[in-house]
C-alpha positions in Angstrom: -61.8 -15.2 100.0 -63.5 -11.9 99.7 -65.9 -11.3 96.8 -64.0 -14.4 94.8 -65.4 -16.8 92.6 -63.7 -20.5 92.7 -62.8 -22.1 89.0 -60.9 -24.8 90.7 -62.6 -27.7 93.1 -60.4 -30.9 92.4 -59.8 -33.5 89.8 -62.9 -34.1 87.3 -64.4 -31.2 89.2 -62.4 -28.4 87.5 -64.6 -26.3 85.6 -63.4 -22.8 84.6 -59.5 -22.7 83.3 -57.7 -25.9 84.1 -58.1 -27.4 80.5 -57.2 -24.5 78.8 -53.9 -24.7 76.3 -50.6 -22.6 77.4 -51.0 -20.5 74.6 -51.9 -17.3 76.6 -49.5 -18.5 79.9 -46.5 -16.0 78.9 -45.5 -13.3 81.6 -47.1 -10.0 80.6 -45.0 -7.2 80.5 -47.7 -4.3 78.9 -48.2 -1.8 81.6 -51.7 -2.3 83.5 -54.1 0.7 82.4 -55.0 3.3 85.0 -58.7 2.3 84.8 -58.8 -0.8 85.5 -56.8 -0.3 88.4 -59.0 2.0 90.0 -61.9 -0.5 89.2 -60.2 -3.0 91.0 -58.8 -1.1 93.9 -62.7 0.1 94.3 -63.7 -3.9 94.3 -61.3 -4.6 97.1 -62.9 -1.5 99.2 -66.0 -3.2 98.7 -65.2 -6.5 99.2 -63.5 -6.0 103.0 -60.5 -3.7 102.4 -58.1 -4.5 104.9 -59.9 -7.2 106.1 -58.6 -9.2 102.7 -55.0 -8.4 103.7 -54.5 -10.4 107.3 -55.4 -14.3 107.1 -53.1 -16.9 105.7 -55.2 -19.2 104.4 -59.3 -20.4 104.1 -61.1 -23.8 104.6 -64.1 -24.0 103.0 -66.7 -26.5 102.6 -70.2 -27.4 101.2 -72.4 -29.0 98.4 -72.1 -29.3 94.5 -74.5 -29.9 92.0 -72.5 -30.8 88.7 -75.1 -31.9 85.4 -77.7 -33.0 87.9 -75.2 -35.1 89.9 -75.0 -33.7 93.4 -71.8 -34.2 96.0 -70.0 -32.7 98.6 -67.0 -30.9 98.4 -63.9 -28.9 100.5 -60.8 -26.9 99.7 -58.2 -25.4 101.2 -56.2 -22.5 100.0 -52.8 -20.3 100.7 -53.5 -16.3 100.5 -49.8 -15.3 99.9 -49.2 -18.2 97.1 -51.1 -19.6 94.3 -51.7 -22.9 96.2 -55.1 -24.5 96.4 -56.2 -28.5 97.8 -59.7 -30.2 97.2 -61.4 -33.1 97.6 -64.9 -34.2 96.6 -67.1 -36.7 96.4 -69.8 -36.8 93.5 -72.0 -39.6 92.9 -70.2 -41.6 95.8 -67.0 -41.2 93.6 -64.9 -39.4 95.7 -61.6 -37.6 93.6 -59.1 -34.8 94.5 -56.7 -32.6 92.7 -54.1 -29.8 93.9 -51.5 -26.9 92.9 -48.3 -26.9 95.1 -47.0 -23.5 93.3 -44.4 -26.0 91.3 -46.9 -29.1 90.2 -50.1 -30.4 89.7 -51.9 -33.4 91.5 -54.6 -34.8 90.9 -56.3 -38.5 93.0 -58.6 -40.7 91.0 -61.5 -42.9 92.1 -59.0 -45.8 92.9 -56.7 -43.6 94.7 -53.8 -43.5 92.1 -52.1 -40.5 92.4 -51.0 -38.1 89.3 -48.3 -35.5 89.6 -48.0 -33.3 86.3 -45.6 -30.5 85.3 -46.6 -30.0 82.1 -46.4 -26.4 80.8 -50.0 -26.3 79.6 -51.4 -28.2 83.0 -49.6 -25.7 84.8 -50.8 -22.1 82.8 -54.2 -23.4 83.7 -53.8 -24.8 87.5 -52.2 -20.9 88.1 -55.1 -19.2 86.7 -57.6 -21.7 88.5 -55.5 -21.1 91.7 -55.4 -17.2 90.8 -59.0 -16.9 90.5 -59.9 -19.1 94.1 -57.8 -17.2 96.2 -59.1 -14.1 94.7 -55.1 -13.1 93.3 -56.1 -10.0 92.0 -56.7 -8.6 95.4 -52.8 -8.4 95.8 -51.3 -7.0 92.7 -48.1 -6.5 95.0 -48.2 -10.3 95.9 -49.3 -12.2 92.5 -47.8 -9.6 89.5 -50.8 -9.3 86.5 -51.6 -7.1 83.8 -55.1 -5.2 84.9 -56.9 -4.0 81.4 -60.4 -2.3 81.1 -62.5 -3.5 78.9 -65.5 -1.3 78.8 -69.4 -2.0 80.5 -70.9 -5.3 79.2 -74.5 -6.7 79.4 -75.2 -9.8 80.9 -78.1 -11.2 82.2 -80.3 -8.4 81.5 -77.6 -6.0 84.0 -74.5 -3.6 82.7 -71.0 -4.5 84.7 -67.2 -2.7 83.7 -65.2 -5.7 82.6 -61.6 -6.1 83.6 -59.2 -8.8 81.9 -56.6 -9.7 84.2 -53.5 -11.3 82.6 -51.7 -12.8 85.3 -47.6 -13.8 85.5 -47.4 -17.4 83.6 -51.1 -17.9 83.8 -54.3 -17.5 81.5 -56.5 -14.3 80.9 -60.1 -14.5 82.5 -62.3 -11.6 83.0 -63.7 -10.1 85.9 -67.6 -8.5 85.7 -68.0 -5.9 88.5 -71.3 -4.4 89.1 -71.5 -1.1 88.8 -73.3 0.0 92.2 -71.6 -1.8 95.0 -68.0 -2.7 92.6 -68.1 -6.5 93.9 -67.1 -9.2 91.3 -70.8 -10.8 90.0 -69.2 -12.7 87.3 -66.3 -14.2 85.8 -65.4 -15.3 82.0 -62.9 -17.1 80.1 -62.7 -19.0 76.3 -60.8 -22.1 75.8 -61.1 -21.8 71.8 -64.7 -22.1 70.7 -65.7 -23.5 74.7 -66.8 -20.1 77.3 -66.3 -20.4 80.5 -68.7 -18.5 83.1 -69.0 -18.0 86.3 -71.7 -16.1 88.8 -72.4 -15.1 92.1 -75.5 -16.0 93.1 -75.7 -14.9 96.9 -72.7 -13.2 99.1 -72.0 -13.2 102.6 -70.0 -11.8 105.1 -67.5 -13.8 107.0 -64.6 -11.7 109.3 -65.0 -8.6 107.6 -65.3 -9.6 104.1 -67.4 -10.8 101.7 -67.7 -14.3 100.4 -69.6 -16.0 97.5 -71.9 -18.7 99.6 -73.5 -20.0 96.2 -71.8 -19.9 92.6 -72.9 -21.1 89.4 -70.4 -21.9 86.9 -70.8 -23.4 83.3 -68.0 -24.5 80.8 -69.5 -25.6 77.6 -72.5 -27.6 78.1 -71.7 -28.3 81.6 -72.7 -26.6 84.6 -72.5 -26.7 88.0 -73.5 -24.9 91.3 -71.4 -24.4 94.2 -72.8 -23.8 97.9 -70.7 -23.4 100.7 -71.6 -24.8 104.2 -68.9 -23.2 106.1 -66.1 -21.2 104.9 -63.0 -19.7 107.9 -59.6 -18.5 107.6 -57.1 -20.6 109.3 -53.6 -20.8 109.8 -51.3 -21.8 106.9 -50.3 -25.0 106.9 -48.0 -25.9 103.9 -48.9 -29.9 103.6 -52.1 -29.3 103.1 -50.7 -28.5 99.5 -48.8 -31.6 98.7 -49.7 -34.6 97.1 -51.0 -37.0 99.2 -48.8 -39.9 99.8 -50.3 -43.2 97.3 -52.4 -46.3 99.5 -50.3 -49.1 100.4 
């Protein structure tokens, strides 16, 4: 998961896009702009290259801190589809949630399982998937519309600003830095809510680089992400699929 920041842990844990409404989930069918994609193509250079192209999957795992409220968390996710699985525990409440490509799932506190395929659940699950597996790595494999913004300020630093519309999916801007071209930050608006998100250390695993601690904030909230261990692994499809309810 080269240089990618994850918007999507499980259930009451999803922070960046999952709530947002549909209204931005149509395909895109405006040409990309020739900036952008160099930008882009630059970020994947410096994030590993080829490196990003050859595993299946990732497992990661590690600790979250969510409003003062601290837990433990892991994912898996599928490299060639927008398919993600979590499960965390915070504040011995442990809760789950997953996107199998088709549907949503999502495990409460009492272990009830939810399945949704509503349109607007959906637009937001892709772009949380998108984001995770770092989709805009592989414009061949997830089709988006790449558009450059211009160089922002944030945090006292200048970055060029790409909005990535991807197929179905909601807009979120990537913030690359403008010396080594890695993604630093991510944004995204619900309405009147931003949604942020920043690397706060990198670190290479197999080649590529990988955020080891993210903050992210939506609204008021805000929550920092630190992995303990993070490997590629072989695919393995159920790891996707709702888990079956308790007897």
């Amino acid at each position: 998961m080269g240089a990618r920041l994850r918007s999507y842990l499980a259930a009451s844990c999803v922070v960046v896009l999952a709530t947002q409404s549909a209204a931005g989930s149509e395909p895109r069918t405006e040409a990309s702009d020739a900036v952008a994609l160099k930008l882009i193509a630059q970020c994947k250079a410096a994030s590993g290259g080829a490196a990003l192209d050859r595993p299946a999957a990732f497992h990661e795992a590690g600790t979250i801190v969510r409003d003062g409220h601290a837990g433990t968390y892991e994912m898996y996710a599928d490299l060639h589809a927008l398919r993600t699985a979590g499960i965390h525990t915070l504040d011995g409440k442990v809760g789950g949630g997953g996107f199998d490509g088709q549907s949503a799932w999502h495990v409460g506190a009492d272990g009830k399982v939810v399945i949704s395929h509503d349109a607007a659940e959906l637009a937001g699950e892709r772009s949380g998937a998108y984001v995770t597996i770092g989709g805009y790595f592989y414009p061949d494999r997830f089709p988006a519309r790449f558009r450059y913004l211009g160089r922002k300020a944030a945090g006292g630093a200048s970055y060029d600003v790409i909005e990535v519309a991807p197929a179905q999916a909601l807009p979120v801007s990537l913030w690359l830095d403008l010396r080594t071209h890695r993604l630093e930050r991510l944004s995204a608006a619900d309405g009147a809510v931003q949604m942020e998100g920043e690397v706060l250390a990198y670190r290479r695993v197999a080649g590529t680089w990988i955020g080891f601690k993210n903050r992210q904030r939506e609204g008021d909230h805000t929550m920092v992400q630190t992995l303990a261990t993070y490997d590629y692994v072989p695919l393995d499809p159920a790891r996707f699929a709702p888990p079956a309810p308790p007897h």
